[in-house]
ROLUMMAR-313305 format. One record per residue (C-alpha): chain; residue in one letter; x, y, z; residue number from 1. Coordinates in pm, 1 decimal, padded with zeros to 6 digits. Example, Ala and Ser with C-alpha at 12.3 -4.5 7.8 and 13.67 -1.06 7.14 Angstrom:
[A,A,[01230.0,-00450.0,00780.0],1]
[A,S,[01367.0,-00106.0,00714.0],2]
//
This chain:
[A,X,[-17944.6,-06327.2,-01087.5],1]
[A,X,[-17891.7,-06601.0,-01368.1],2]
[A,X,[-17806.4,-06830.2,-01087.0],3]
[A,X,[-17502.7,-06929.9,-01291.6],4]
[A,X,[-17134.7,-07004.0,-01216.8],5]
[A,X,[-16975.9,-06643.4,-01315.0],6]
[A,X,[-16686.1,-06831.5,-01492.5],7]
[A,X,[-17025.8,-06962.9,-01667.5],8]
[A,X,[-17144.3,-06643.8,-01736.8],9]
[A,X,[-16784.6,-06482.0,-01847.8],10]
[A,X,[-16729.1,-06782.2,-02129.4],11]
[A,X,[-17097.3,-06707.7,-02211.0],12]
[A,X,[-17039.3,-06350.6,-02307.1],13]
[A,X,[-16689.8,-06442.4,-02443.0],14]
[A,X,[-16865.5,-06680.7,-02707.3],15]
[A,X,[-16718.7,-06999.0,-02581.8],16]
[A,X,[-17025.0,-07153.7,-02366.3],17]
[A,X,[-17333.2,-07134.8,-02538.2],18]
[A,X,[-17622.7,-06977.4,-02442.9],19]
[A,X,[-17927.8,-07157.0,-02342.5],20]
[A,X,[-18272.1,-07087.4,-02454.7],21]
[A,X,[-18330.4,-07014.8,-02049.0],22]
[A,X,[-18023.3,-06822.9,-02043.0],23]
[A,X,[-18113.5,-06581.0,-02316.3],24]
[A,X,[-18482.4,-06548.7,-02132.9],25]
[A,X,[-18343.7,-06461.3,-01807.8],26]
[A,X,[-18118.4,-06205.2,-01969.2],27]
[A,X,[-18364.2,-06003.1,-02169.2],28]
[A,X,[-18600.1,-06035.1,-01811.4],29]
[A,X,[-18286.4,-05895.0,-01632.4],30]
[A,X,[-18212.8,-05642.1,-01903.5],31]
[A,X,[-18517.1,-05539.2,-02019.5],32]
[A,X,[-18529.4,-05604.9,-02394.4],33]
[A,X,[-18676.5,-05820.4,-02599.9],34]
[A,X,[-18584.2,-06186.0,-02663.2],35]
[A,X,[-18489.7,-06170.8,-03041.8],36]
[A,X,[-18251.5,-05903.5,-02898.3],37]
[A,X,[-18068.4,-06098.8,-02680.0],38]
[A,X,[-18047.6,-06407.6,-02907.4],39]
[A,X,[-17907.5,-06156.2,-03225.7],40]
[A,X,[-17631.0,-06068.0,-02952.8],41]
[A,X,[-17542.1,-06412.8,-02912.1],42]
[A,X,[-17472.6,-06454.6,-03276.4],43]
[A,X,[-17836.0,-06667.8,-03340.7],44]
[A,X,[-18029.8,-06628.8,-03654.8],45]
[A,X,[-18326.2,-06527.5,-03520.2],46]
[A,X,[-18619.5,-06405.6,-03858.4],47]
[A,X,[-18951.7,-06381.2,-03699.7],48]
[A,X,[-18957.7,-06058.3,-03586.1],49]
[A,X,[-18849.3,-05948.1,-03963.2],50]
[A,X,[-19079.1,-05846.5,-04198.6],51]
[A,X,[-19092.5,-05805.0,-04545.8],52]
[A,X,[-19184.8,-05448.6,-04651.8],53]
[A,X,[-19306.9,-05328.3,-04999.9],54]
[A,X,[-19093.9,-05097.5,-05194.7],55]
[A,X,[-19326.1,-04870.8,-05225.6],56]
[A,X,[-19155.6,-04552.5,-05386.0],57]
[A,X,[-18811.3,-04430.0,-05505.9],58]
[A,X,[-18625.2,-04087.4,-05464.4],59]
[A,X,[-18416.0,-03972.9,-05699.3],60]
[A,X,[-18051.3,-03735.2,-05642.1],61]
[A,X,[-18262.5,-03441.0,-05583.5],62]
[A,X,[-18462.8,-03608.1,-05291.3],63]
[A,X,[-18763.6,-03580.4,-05526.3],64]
[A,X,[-19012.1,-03909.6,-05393.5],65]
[A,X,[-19172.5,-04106.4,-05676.4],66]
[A,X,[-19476.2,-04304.9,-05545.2],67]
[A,X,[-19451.2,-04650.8,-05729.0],68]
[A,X,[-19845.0,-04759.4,-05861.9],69]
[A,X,[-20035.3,-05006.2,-05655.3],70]
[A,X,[-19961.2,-05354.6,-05716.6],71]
[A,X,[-19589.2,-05288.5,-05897.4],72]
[A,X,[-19435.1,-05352.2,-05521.5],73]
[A,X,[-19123.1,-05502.8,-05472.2],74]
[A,X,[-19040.9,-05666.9,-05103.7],75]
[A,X,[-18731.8,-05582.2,-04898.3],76]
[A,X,[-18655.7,-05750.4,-04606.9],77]
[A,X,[-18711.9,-05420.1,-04320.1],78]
[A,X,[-18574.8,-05414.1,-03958.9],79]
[A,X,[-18621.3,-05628.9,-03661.6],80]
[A,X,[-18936.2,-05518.8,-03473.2],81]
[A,X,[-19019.6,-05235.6,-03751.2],82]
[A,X,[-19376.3,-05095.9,-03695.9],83]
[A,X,[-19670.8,-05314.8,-03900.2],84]
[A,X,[-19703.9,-05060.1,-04201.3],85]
[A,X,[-19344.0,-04977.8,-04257.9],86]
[A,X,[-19285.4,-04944.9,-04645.3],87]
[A,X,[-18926.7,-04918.9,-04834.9],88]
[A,X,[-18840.7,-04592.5,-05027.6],89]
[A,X,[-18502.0,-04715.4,-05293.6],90]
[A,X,[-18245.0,-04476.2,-05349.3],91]
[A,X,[-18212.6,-04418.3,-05765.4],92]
[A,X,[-17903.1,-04179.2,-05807.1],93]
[A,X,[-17696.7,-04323.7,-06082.4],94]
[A,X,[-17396.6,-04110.5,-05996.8],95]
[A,X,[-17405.6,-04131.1,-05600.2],96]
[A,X,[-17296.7,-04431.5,-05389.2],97]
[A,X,[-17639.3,-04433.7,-05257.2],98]
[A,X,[-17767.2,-04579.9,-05545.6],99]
[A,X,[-18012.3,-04871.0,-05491.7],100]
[A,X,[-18005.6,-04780.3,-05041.8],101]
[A,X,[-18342.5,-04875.3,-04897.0],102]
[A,X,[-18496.2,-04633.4,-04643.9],103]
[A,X,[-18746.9,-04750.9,-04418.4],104]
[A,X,[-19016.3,-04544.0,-04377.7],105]
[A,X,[-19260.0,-04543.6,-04016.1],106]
[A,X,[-19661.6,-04545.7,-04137.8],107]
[A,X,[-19716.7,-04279.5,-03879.6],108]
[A,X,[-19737.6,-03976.2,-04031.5],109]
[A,X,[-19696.9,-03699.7,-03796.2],110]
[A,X,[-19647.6,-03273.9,-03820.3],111]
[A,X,[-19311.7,-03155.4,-03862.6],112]
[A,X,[-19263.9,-03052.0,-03461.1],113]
[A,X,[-19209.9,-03418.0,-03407.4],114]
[A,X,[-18955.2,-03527.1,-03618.0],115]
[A,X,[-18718.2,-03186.2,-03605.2],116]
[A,X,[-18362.3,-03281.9,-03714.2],117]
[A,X,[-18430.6,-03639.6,-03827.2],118]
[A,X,[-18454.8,-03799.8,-04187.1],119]
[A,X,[-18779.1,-03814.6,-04292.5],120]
[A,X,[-19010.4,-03825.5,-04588.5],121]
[A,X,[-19205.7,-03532.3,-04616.9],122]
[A,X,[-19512.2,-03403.1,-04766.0],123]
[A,X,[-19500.6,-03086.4,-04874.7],124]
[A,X,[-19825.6,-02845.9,-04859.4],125]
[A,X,[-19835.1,-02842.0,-05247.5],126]
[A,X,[-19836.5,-03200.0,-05284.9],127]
[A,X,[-19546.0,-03278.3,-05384.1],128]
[A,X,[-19306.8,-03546.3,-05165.6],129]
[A,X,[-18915.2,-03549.4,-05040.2],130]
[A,X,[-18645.2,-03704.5,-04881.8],131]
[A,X,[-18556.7,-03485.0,-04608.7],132]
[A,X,[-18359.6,-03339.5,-04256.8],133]
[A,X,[-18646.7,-03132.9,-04145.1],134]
[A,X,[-18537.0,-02817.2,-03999.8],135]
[A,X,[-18736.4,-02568.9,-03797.7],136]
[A,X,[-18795.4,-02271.0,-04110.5],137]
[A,X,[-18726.9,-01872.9,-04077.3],138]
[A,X,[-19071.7,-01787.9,-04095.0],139]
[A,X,[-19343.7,-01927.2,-03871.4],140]
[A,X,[-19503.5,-02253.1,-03933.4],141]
[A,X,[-19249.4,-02301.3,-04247.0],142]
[A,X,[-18957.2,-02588.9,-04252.6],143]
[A,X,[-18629.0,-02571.0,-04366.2],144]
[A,X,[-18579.6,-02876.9,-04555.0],145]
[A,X,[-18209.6,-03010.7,-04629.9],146]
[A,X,[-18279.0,-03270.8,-04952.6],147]
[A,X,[-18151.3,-03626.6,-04940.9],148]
[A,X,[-17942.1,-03705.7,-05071.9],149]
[A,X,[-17813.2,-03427.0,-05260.0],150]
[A,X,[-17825.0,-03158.5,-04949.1],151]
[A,X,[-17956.9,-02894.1,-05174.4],152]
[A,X,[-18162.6,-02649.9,-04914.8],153]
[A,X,[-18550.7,-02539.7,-04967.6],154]
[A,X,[-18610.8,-02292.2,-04733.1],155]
[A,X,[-18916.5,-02192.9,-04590.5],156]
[A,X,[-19164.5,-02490.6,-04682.8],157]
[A,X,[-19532.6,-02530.7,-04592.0],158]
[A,X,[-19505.4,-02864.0,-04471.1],159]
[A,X,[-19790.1,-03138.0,-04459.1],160]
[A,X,[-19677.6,-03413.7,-04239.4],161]
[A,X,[-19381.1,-03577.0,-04240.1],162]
[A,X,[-19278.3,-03993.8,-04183.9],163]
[A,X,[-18985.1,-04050.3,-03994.9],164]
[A,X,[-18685.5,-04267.8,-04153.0],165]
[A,X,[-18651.3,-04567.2,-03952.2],166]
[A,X,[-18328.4,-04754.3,-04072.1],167]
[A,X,[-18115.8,-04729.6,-04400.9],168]
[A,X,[-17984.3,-05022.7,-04542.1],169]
[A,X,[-17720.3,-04950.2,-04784.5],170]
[A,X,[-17646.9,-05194.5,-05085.6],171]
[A,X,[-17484.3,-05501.9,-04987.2],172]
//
């Protein structure tokens, strides 16, 4: 399907032939995926797809969110292909190794039914925010919630909506 020499192909994948810019199209056509994809594979810097997200709050060892004021944003470099509103939450837990991790937080903010089991930051019916493994609750329309990072339970939550944690980058 490349129309290449397989030997061609086999050094390619092996990392001694390089990859052509028509190469690395015809792949992602064959595979499927996107071109920055194919191109990270191959060991090429590839940036344009990255984009800089604010830090826009921090959680603390209890999982306790702390929205940041507007205009007091720091940037952190988010995912490749993250959604266009994805913000940063930072990780402040002096004692944990956690300390200073960025989540990346979706925009979309969604009920609790669609991100069951996952990470997420969570709004809780009485205002207040966390860090989060939603869980379906014991009573009806309640949430289990296992805080992050500390894995203290609260059982039984009114939940508001919930945002979905996208990637964690620990501290380099």
């Amino acid at each position: 399907m490349l129309e290449l020499d397989p030997a061609a192909v086999s050094l390619m994948f092996k990392g001694q032939r390089k990859i052509t810019p028509h190469d690395a199209h015809q792949i992602s056509v064959i595979l499927g995926v996107p071109l920055n994809e194919v191109l990270r594979n191959a060991g090429i810097e590839v940036t344009e797809d990255i984009h800089n997200c604010p830090v826009a709050a921090h959680v603390n060892e209890h999982g306790a969110v702390t929205l940041m004021p507007r205009g007091t944003h720091d940037l952190a470099k988010g995912p490749a292909d993250c959604p266009v509103g994805t913000y940063a939450v930072q990780v402040r837990s002096h004692a944990s190794i956690k300390d200073r991790w960025m989540l990346f937080v979706s925009p979309a903010q969604q009920p609790p039914a669609k991100n069951l089991d996952l990470l997420c930051l969570v709004a809780t019916a009485d205002g207040k925010q966390v860090m989060a493994v939603v869980r379906r609750g014991y009573r009806r329309d309640t949430c289990n919630l296992v805080l992050w990072p500390s894995m203290e339970i609260l059982s039984d939550a009114q939940i508001a909506w919930t945002s979905a944690v996208l990637w964690i980058k620990p501290l380099t």
